[in-house]
C-alpha angles and dihedrals in degrees: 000000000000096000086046089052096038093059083058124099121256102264087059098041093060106039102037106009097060080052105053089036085061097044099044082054097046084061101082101022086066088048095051080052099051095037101096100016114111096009108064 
């Protein structure tokens, strides 16, 4: 994700791309949290 958004110009780096680079991170860090959580 961070090599497509890189390539983009600035306007779009810093409107969507902080935003799909966040979200693409929060990914697996939700799923470290859930895993585990209701199965011991």
């Amino acid at each position: 994700m961070w090599n497509i958004v890189i390539t983009w110009d600035y306007f779009s780096k810093d409107t969507i791309g902080k935003q799909l680079c966040r979200a693409a991170n929060s990914i697996s860090a939700n799923i470290a949290e859930g895993y585990g959580r209701y199965h011991f």
